[in-house]
C-alpha positions in Angstrom: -11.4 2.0 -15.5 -11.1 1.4 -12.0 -13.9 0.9 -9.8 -14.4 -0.9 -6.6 -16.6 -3.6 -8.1 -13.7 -5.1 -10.1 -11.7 -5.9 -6.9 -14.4 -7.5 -4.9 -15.0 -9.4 -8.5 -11.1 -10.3 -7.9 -12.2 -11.6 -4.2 -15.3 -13.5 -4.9 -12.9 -15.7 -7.2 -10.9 -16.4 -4.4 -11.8 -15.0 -1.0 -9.6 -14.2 1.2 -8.5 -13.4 5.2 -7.4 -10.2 6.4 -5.9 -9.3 9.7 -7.2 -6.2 12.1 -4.6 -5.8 14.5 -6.8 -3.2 16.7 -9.7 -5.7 17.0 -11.6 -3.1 19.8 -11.5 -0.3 17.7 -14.9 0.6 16.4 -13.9 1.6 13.0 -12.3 -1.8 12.6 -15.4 -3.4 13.6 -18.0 -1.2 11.6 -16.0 -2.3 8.5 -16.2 -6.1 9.6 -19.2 -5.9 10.2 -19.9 -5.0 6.6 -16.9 -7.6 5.9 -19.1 -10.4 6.9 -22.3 -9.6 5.4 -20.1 -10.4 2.1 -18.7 -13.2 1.1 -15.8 -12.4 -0.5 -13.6 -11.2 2.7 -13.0 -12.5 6.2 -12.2 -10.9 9.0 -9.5 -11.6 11.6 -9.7 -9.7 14.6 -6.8 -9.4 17.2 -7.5 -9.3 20.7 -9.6 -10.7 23.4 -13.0 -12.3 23.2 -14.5 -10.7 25.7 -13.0 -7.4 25.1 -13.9 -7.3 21.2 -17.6 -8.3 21.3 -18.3 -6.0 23.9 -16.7 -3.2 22.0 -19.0 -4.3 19.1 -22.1 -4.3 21.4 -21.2 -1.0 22.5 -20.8 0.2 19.0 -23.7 -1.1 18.1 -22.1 -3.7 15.6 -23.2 -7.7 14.3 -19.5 -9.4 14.5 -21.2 -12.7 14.7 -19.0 -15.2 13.1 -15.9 -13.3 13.2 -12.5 -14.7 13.9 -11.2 -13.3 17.2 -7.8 -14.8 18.1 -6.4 -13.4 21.1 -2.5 -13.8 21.5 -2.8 -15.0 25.5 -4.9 -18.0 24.0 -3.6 -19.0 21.0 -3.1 -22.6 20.3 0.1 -22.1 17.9 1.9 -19.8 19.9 4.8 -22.4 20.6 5.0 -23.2 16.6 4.5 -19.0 16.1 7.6 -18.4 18.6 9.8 -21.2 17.2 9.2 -19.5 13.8 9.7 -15.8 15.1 13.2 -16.8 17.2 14.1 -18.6 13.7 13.3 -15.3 11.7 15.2 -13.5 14.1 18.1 -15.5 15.1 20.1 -12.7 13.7 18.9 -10.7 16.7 19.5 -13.6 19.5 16.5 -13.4 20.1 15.2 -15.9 22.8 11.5 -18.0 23.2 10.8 -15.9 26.1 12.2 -12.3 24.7 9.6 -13.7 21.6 6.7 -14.6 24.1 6.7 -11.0 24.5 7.4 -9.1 21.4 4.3 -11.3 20.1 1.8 -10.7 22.8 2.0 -7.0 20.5 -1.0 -7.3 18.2 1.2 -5.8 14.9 3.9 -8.2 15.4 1.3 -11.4 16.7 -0.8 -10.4 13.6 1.9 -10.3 10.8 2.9 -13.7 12.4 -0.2 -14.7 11.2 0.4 -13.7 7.8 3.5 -15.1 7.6 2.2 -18.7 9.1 -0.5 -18.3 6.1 -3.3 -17.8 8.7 -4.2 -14.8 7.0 -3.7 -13.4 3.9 -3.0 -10.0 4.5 -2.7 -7.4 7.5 -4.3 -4.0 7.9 -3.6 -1.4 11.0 -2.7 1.6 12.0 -6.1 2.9 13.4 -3.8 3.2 16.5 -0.5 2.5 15.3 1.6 4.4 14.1 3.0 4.1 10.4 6.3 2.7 11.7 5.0 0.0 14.2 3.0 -1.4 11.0 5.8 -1.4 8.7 8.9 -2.5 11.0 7.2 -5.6 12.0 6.2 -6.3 8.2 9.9 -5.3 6.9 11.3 -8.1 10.0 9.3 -10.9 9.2 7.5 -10.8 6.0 10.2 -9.1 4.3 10.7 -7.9 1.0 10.2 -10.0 -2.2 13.2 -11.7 -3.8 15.2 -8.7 -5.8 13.8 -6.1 -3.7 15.8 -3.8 -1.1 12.9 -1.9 -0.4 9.7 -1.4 0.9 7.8 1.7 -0.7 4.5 3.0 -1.2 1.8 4.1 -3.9 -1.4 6.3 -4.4 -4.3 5.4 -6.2 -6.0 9.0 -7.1 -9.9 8.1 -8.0 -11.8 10.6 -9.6 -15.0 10.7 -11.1 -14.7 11.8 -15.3 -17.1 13.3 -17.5 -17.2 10.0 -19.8 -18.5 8.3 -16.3 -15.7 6.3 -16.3 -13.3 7.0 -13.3 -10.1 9.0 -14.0 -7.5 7.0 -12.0 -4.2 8.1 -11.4 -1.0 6.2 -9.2 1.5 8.3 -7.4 4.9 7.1 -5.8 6.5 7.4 -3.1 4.9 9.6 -1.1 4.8 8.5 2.5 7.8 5.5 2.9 11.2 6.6 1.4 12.6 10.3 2.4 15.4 10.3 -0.2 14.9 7.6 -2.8 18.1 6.5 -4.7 18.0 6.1 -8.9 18.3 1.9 -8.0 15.4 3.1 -5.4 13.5 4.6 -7.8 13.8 1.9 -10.4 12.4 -0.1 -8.0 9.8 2.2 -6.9 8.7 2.5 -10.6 8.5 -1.1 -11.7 6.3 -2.0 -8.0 3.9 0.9 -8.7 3.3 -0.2 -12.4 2.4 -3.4 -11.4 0.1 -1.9 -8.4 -1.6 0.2 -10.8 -2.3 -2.5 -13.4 -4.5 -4.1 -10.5 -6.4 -0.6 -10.4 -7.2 -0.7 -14.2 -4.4 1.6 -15.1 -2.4 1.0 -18.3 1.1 2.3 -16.6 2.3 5.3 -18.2 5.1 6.3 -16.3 6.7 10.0 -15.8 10.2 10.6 -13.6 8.5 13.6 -12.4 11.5 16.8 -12.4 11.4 20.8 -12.6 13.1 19.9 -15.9 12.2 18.6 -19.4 14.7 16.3 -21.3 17.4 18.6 -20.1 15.9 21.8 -20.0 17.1 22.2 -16.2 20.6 21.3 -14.8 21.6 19.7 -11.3 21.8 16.7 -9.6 18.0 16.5 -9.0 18.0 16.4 -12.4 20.3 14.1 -12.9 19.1 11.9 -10.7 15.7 11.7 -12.3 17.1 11.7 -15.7 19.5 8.4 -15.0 16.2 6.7 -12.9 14.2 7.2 -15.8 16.9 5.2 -18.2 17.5 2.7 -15.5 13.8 1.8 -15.7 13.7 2.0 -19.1 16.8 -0.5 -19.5 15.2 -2.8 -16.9 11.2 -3.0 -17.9 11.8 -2.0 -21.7 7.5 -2.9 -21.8 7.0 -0.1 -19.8 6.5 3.3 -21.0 8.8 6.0 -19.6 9.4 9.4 -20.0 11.9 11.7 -17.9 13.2 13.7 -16.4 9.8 15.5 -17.2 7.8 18.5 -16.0 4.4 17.9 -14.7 2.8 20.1 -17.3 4.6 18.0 -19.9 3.2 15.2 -18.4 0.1 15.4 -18.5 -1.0 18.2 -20.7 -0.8 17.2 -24.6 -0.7 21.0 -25.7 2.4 21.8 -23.0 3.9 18.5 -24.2 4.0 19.0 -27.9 6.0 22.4 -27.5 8.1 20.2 -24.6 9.0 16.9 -26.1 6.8 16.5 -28.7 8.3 12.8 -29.8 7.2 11.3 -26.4 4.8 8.8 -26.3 4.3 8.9 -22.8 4.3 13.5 -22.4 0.8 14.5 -22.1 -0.9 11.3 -20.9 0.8 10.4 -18.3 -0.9 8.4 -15.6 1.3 7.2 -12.8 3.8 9.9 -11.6 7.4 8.8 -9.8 8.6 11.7 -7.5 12.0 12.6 -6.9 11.5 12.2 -3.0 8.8 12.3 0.0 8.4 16.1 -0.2 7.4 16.3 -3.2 5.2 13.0 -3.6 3.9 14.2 -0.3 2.8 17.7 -1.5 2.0 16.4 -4.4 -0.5 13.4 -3.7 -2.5 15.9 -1.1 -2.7 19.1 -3.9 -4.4 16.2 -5.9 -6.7 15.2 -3.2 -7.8 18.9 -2.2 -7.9 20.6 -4.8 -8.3 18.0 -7.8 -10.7 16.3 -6.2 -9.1 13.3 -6.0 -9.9 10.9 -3.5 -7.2 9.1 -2.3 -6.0 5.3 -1.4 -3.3 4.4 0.4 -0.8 4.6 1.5 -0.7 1.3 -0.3 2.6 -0.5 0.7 5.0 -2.3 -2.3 8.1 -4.8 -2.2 6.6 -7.0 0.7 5.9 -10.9 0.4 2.5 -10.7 1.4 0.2 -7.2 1.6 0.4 -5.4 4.5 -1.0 -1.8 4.5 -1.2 1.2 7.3 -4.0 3.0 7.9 -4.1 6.4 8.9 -4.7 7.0 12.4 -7.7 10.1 11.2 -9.6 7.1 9.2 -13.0 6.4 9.3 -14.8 3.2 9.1 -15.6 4.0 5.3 -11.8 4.2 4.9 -11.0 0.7 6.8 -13.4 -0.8 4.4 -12.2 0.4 1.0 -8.2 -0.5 2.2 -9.5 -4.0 3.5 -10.1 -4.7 0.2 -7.2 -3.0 -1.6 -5.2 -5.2 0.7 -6.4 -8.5 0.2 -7.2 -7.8 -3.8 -2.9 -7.7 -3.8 -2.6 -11.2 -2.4 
């Protein structure tokens, strides 16, 4: 089962660079400084020279042998624009118009994932959720055969066995009112998330009903997702519509659908929409005991993940390398 061990395993095969796009802030550089005492993770931080070591001085922090790029001073900016205007041609938009928009650390930093600089991008100490994923969605982009970007949960938990009880849980912070083609989607990405995590996908199309046992279009909905997954990933095991009890109690699920291979064990749980994935992944953390990861974002090219603006330097550390374990 899951532990962190196994990622920075994944890393120390092939290292990897990760973008800070709030270089100054001390949580971002307590967790590069901890970075770059390994040797399986390196640091980019955004912003100026000057500016960044003498937050890290401040702080208290050995940065030494970081990567500060600051976008006033950077050597590729004409090659960074001339790919940005090309990306966003669409838009009209012009060298100078892009001069600007990039002297903005989120959108100078995903530039740097999408020129390969970096590997992946991390922020949101500062930023908020949207001015992380809007510049990711403009120039990354989502893979070939996506339409969307969504998000996941890993749920950690420390079992009796000693192994770690580890759970994923979709969407609950990107998509308000997922479609069934949405959800499809939303399904196969988080399977193949939680695979990286340790977890043998056992996917439930979480409902207030069981196989029919409730009517409505929520129902529906969940019902059709479900056989839409099914249809498309026919690997993968499904069950749903499906109560949570039936998913993940074995008593509840032999009275409920006893001919399910998937009731009863259930491991990484599809919500019908942001409400409930919301309520749901936070019940989990406060009163499961769960900690939790993420929001880890799916469907992109490259990783590019958000932070939560209440993180600690702990936090910035563990999703650093979530992040760059996905590239």
């Amino acid at each position: 089962m899951f532990g962190f061990g196994q990622l920075i395993d994944i890393l120390k095969e092939n290292p990897k660079k990760i973008v800070f796009t709030e270089g100054t802030d001390p949580r971002i550089l307590e967790a590069s400084s901890r970075l770059l005492a390994s040797n399986f993770l390196a640091p980019i931080l955004i912003g100026k020279p000057e500016e960044v070591e003498a937050a890290a001085e401040k702080s208290g922090f050995n940065i030494r042998g970081a990567e500060i790029i600051d976008p006033a001073n950077y050597d590729r900016m004409d090659e960074m624009i001339e790919m940005f205007c090309e990306l966003r041609k669409k838009k009209g938009v012009t060298p100078e118009q892009a001069r600007g928009i990039l002297s903005q650390a989120n959108y100078f930093g995903t530039m740097l994932v999408k020129m390969g600089v970096a590997d992946s991008l991390l922020g949101g100490a500062t930023y908020s959720t949207a001015d992380t994923v809007r510049p990711a969605l403009q120039l990354i982009k989502t893979k070939p055969g996506n339409s969307i970007v969504s998000s996941c949960f890993i749920m950690v938990r420390p079992a009796a066995t000693g192994e770690n009880e580890v759970l994923a849980m979709a969407d609950c912070a990107i998509n308000i009112h997922p479609t069934e083609d949405e959800l499809v989607e939303i399904a196969g990405e988080t399977a193949e998330c939680a695979r990286i995590f340790g977890i043998d996908p056992q996917v439930a199309f979480l409902s207030y009903s069981t196989l029919g046992s409730g009517k409505g279009e929520d129902v529906d909905k969940m019902r059709n997702a479900a056989a839409k997954t099914k249809a498309k990933f026919p690997n993968l095991p499904i069950e749903g519509e499906i109560q949570f009890d039936a998913a993940v109690s074995p008593r509840v699920a032999r009275t409920k659908c006893k001919d399910s291979e998937v009731a009863g064990h259930a491991n990484t749980f599809i919500f019908p929409d942001i409400n409930a994935g919301n309520i749901g992944y936070k019940i989990a953390q406060r009163l499961g005991n769960f900690e939790a990861y993420g929001p880890i974002l799916l469907g992109l090219n490259a990783p590019v993940n958000d932070l939560s603006r209440g993180c600690n330097a702990a936090e910035v550390y563990s999703m650093a390398i979530i992040t760059a374990a996905l590239a």
